[in-house]
C-alpha positions, 0 to 999 in steps of 0.5 A, spaced: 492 554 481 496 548 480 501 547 486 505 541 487 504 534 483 505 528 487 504 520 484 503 518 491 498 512 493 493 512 499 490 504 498 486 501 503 487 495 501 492 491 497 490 484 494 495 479 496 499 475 490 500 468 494 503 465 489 510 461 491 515 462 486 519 454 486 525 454 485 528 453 478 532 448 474 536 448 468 534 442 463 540 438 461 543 431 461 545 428 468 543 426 475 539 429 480 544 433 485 542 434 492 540 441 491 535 439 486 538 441 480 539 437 474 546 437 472 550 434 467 558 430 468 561 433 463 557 441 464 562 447 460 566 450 466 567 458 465 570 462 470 567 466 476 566 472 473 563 469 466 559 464 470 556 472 474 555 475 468 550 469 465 546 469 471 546 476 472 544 478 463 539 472 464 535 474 471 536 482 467 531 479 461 527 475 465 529 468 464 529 466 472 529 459 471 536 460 466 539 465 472 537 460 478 539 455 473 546 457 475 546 457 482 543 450 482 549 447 478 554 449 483 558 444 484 559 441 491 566 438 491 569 445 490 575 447 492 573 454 494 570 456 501 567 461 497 562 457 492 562 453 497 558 458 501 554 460 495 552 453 494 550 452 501 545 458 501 542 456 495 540 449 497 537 452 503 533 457 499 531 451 495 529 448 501 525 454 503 521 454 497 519 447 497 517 448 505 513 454 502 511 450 497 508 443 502 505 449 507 500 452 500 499 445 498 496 442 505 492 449 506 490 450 499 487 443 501 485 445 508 480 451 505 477 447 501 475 442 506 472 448 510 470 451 504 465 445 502 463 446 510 461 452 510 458 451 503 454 446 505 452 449 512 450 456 508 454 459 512 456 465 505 460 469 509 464 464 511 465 460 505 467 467 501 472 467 505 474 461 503 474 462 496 478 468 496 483 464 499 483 459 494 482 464 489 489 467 492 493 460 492 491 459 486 493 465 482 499 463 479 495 457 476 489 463 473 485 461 480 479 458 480 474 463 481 469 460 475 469 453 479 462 451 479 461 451 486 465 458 488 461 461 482 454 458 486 456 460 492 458 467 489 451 468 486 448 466 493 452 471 495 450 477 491 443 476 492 443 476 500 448 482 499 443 486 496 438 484 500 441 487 506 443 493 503 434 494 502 433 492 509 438 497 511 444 492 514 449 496 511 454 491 515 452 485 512 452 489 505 458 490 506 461 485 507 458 481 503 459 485 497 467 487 499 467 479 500 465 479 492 469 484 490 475 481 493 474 474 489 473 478 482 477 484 483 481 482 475 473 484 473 471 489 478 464 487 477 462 488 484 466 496 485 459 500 484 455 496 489 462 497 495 463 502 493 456 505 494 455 501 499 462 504 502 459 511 501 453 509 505 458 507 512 463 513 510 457 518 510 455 514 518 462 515 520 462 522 519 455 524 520 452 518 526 459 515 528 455 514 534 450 509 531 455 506 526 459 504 532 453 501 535 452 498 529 458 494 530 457 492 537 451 489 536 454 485 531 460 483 535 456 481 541 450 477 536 456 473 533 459 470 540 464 476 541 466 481 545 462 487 544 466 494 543 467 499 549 463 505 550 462 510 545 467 516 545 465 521 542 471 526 543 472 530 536 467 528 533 463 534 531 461 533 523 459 541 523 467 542 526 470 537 521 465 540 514 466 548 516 468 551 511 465 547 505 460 550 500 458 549 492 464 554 490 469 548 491 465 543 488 464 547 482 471 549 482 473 541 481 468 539 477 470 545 472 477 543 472 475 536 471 471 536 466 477 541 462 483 537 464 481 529 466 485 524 463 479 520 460 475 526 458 469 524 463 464 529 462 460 534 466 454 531 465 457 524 468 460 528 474 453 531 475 450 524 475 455 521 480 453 527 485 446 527 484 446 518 485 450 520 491 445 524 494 440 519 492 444 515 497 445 519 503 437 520 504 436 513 502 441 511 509 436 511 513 440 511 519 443 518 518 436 521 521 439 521 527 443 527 526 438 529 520 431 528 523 427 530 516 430 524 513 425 520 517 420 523 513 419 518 507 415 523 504 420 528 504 425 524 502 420 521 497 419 528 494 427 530 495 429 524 490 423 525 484 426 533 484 434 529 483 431 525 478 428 530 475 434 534 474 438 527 472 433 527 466 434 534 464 441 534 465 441 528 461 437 531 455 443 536 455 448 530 454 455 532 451 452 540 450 452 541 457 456 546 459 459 550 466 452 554 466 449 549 466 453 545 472 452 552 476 443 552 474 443 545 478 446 547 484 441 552 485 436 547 483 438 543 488 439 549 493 431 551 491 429 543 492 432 543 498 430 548 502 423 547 500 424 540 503 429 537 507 433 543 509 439 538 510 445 543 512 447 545 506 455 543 507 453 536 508 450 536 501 455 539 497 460 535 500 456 529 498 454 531 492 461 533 490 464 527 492 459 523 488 462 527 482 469 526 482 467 518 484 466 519 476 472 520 475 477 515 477 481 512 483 486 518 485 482 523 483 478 526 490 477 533 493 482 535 499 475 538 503 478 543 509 478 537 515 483 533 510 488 538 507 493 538 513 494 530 512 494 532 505 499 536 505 503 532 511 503 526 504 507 531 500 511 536 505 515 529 508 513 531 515 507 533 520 506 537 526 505 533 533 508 530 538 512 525 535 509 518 537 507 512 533 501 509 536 495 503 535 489 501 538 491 494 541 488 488 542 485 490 549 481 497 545 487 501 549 491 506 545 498 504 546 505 508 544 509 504 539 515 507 540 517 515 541 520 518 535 527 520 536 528 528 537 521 529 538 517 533 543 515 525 545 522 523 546 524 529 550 518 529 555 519 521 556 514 518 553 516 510 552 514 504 548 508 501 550 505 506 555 498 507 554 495 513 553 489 514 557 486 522 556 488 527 550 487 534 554 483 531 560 478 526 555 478 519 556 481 515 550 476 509 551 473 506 545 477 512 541 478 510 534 486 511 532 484 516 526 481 520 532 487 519 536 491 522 530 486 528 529 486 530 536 494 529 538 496 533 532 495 539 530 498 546 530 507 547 531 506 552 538 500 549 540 499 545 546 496 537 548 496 534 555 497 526 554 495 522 561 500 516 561 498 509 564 506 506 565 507 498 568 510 500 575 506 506 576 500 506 580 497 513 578 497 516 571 503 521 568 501 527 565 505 530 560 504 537 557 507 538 550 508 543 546 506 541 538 512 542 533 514 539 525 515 533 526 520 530 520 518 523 517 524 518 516 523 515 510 530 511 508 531 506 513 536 499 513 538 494 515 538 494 523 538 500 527 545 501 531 543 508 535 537 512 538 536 516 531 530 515 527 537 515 521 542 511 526 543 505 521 547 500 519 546 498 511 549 492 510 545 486 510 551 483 508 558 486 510 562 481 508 561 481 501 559 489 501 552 489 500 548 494 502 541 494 504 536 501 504 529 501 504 525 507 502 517 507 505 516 513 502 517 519 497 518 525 500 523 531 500 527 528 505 528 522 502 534 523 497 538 527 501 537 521 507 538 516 501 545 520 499 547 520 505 547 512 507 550 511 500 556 516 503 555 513 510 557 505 506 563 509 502 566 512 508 566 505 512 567 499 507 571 503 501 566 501 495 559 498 495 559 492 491 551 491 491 545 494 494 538 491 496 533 497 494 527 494 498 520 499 495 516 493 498 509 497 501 512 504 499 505 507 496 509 512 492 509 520 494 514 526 490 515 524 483 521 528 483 523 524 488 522 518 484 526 521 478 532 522 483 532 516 485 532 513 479 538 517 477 542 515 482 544 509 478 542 511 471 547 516 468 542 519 462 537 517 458 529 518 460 526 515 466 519 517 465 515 521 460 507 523 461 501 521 456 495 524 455 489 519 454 491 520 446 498 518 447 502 524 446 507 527 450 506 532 455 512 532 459 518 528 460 523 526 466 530 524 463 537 523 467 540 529 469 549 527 468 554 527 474 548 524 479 549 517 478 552 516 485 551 508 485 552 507 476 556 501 476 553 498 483 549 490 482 542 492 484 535 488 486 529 492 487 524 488 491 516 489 488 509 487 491 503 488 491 504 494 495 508 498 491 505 503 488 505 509 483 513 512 484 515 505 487 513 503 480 517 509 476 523 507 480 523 500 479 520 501 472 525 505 470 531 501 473 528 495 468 527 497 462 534 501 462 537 494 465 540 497 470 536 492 477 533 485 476 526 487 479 524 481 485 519 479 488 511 481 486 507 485 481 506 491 484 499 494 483 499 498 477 497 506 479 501 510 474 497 516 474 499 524 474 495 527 479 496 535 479 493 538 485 489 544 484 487 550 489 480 551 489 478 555 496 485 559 497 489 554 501 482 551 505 482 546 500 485 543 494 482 538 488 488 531 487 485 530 479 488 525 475 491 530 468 496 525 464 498 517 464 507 515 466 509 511 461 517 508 462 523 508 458 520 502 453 514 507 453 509 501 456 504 504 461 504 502 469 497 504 470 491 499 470 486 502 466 479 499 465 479 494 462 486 492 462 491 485 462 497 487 464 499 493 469 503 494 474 511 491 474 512 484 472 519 483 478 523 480 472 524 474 479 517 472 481 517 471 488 511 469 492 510 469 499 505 466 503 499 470 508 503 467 514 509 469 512 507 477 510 505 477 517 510 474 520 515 479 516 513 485 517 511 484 525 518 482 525 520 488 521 516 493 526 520 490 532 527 489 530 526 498 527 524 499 536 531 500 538 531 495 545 532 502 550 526 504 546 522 499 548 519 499 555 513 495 556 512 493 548 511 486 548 516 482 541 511 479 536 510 472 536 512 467 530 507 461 527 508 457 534 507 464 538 515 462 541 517 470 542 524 471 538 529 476 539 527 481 533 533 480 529 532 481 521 536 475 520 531 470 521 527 474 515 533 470 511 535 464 515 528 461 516 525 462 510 520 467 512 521 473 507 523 468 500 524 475 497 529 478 500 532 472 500 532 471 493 534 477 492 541 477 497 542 470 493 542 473 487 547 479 490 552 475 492 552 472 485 555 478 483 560 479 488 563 472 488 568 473 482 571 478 488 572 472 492 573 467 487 577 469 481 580 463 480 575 459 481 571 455 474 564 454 475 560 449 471 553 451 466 548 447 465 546 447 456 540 452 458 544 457 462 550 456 456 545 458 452 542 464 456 549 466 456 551 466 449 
């Protein structure tokens, strides 16, 4: 039964675009300005408000360099303190980029001396991330995976990759094969071994996390560092977390998907993924401690000849393979089983039907019983708990981030940066922040004793607290003004009325909350000139969401149609009359690599109706319709990719196998280096944790570790967010003929043709 559809994105990584986007200039006649630009004495003059149409028409088709044309050639003898203003911004976004520029040289520069050191010490694992990084820096210019010595090293590589995998050093394994993936990920060449690989420690997360951890402590110690504190096995019960599993919702997935998947993967291809996924399982000899037959080799060894066995006999079925023939073969793994290895028939489904649906594509998957309630937490918009953010800090503690506002946390008096010491009475040492996670939440009613260690206290403070839904906010500004999660103000740039909102998710709050700051901008300044739509690392969520959005700036025409894999339209999303709150307002909307699935609807749609100039990154290119399906009457559901979106121009966001192109191309290419995505986003964190709120939470250091008050500002002023510099420069654009009227703006021969 088909419940609800989300084009949410959960990535457990997402690649860096690390190329910096230089500031462009108009070529014409004349003399190099101080800004840079070159600019012609006798350029054309147009007035202000035709000088913004040019830049804003050429930026909305993608002409950057004829847009940024435009602002280098302000001039810098005018009489207008306004242009003035503009002109003094631009030169020091100019001036930022050039930084960045210089800071890329001298490191592409630094990373490969140390990736010629590390070559020739033979020291893989070092040298490939290296390579990565020299990979990364020189994206924009096609990167240099194919040099000869990256290609030596990455062969090297892969060969002592597979060797660890052989000798049971997954640790090793994956991380040289996650190294690999990394570096040709364009190709995927590597996807099949990290992910079986992958499957391997996942499978020693849930079963043997004692052993895995281990595991990892051995390593940390053998390489010099710290090992890690004591295993803490609190809530981690496999048979807890696997109860409820068996064979009839893996049959239940696999029949829907091998009815209704968008590629048409069929049912003897899924059943090949589960069975190699249990080739798997009892070949990773480290789960004999919670399975002690796997330490029989020749019962392994007769386990494996029975899949192999039922491999060939579904394979001789080929495309004739049916649904009874899917129920034959779980009752032959049943049978194989039991007179072998005897392992518990929950763990063998469960692995077994993860196999299959690995077959299918990314964002397909099976929701199992211990995942549904984070699962429908991603689609309801909120959760049951107590209302903290927390993490694991760099002294294994589990520290509060901050208590969130209207909570059973904020109301009991937890702070920031308290250190949680027990949940319920049981030591939080070496506790994982997914443990954490599973055991503070949990039914609304019910109740968790959290044991506090606080800075002024000597001994630990205990709190009861009563669990209760817990909203999530998902509409954020600019800089917090009160002790509410929607206490914001709006305006990056309140004199020239420009607004500012960042949507970190889609869920069913979010454009109630995303209508009320546009009523709250309204009632304080009169008119919104220009709004920032920040959809950076916004992994997606509610379609319908997604298209209400988009509809707020956009008064009809379609935002989003559904294809299968024939291309034809199952289903379309248009703009609905009398939504379009914000339909005159200048837009940005900044991208990354990070925004995903409805971030890119949204963002998509505004450029293809020309109705936003798209900045920043390419996003990642997830644009697949997920319809989630009942497979064990609520215990667990089945997310499986049915349709492809395809936006207004009818070009298809999703990166299929194979593909070039995907994802949003920001019309305004931006790219930010590593050290400043680090420093922006701690800088971010900190500045959202109102003061009062923060207790004993130390300020995020900058690149020359000097603390700094958490002040969004500086993400402009000092360069350290270039695309949303970019992007408040580009509004300001448009709001300068409001300012200067009367002013007659020069254009370079390039920016009059733009214009024209």
């Amino acid at each position: 039964m088909q419940t609800t559809r989300t084009v949410a994105f959960r990535p457990t990584r997402w690649l860096l675009n690390l190329g910096v986007a230089t500031a462009a200039i108009a070529v014409a006649w004349g003399t190099l300005s101080a800004s840079g630009a070159i600019r012609s004495a006798d350029a054309p003059l147009v007035p202000a408000d035709k000088w913004a149409q040019m830049l804003w028409s050429s930026a909305l088709e993608g002409n950057a360099d004829k847009a940024l044309g435009l602002l280098d050639a302000l001039p810098s003898d005018s009489d207008d303190a306004n242009v003035d203003r503009l002109r003094e911004a631009n030169v020091r976004r100019e001036s930022h980029m050039q930084d960045s520029a210089e800071r890329k040289k001298t490191r592409l520069k630094e990373v490969w001396s140390e990736f010629d050191k590390h070559r020739a010490a033979r020291e893989l694992r070092e040298a490939l991330l290296s390579a990565v990084e020299i990979s990364t820096l020189t994206e924009a210019t096609g990167g240099s995976r194919d040099e000869p010595r990256i290609v030596s090293i990455a062969k090297s590589a892969e060969k002592k990759a597979k060797q660890a995998e052989n000798e049971g050093r997954w640790l090793d394994a994956s991380e040289l094969f996650g190294r690999l993936n990394l570096l040709y990920d364009r190709d995927r060449r590597y996807r099949a071994d990290i992910r079986r690989v992958g499957a391997r420690l996942q499978m020693m997360r849930r079963y043997t996390p004692k052993r895995l951890h281990d595991m990892r402590s051995e390593r940390l110690v053998a390489e010099g560092e710290k090992a890690l504190p004591p295993y803490n096995e609190f809530g981690e019960d496999w048979g807890h977390k696997l109860a409820g599993t068996d064979e009839g919702m893996v049959i239940r997935a696999i029949s829907y998907a091998d009815r209704q998947h968008v590629e048409g993967v069929h049912i003897w291809k899924m059943v090949e993924g589960g069975l190699e996924s249990l080739r798997t399982m009892v070949t990773t000899h480290d789960l004999g401690a919670a399975f002690p037959s796997l330490n029989n080799k020749n019962s392994v060894q007769r386990f494996i000849k029975g899949l192999e066995d039922e491999e060939s006999r579904f394979k001789l079925a080929g495309d004739k393979a049916d649904f009874r023939d899917l129920i034959r073969v779980v009752g032959a793994l049943r049978h194989l089983n039991d007179v072998g290895l005897k392992l518990p028939w929950e763990a063998l489904m469960h692995e077994f039907g993860a196999g299959a649906m690995g077959q299918l594509d990314d964002f397909s998957a099976i929701v199992w019983p211990d995942e549904i309630r984070q699962f429908q937490r991603t689609t309801r918009g909120s959760f049951t708990g107590v209302g903290i953010q927390i993490m694991i800090d760099d002294g294994d503690r589990l520290v509060v981030v901050t208590p969130l506002d209207g909570t059973p946390a904020r109301r009991a008096g937890l702070h920031a940066g308290d250190i949680i010491r027990q949940i319920d009475g049981h030591s939080t040492i070496g506790i994982t922040s997914l443990q954490a996670v599973d055991l503070i939440t949990g039914p609304a009613g019910t109740k968790v004793k959290l044991s506090i260690e606080r800075s002024g206290v000597d001994d630990l403070v205990d709190y009861e607290i009563v669990r209760a839904e817990i909203p999530l906010t998902t509409v954020k500004g600019w800089i917090r003004k009160g002790s509410g999660e929607k206490d914001w103000d709006w305006w990056i740039d309140p004199a020239n009325r420009i607004g500012y909102v960042r949507l970190t998710q889609f869920t069913s709050d979010t454009v109630p909350d995303f209508d009320r700051a546009v009523r709250e901008m309204l009632k304080e300044k009169g008119a919104i000139d220009g709004l920032i739509l920040d959809l950076r690392f916004n992994p997606g969520g509610l379609l319908t969401a997604a298209v209400e959005i988009a509809n707020r700036f956009v008064s009809k025409g379609v935002i989003v149609t559904q294809r299968d894999a024939a291309g034809h339209i199952r289903e379309s999303q248009r703009a609905r009359p009398g939504k379009a709150s914000l339909a005159g307002v200048p837009v940005v909307v900044l991208v990354n690599e990070g925004s995903a699935s409805a971030s890119e609807i949204v963002s998509g749609a505004l450029q293809d109706l020309k109705r936003a100039v798209i900045v920043g990154a390419r996003s990642f290119g997830k644009g697949s319709v997920q319809n989630v399906f009942d497979i064990a009457r609520g215990k667990a559901a089945m997310r499986l990719t049915t349709q492809y979106y395809h936006l207004p121009s009818g070009r298809l966001i999703h990166r299929r196998p194979g593909a070039k192109t995907w994802g949003i191309e920001p019309d305004v290419h931006v790219g930010m280096l590593p050290e400043q995505i680090a420093t922006s986003l701690r800088l971010r964190q900190d500045a959202d944790v109102r003061p009062e709120d923060r207790g004993a939470m130390p300020v995020a250091a900058d690149k020359d570790d000097n603390a700094g008050p958490p002040e969004p500002a500086r993400l402009i002023s000092e360069g350290i967010d270039p695309q949303l510099e970019t992007a408040l420069l580009l509004m300001q654009s448009q709001t300068l003929p409001s300012k200067a009227q009367h002013a007659m703006l020069p254009v370079t021969v390039a920016a009059e043709i733009a214009g024209s």
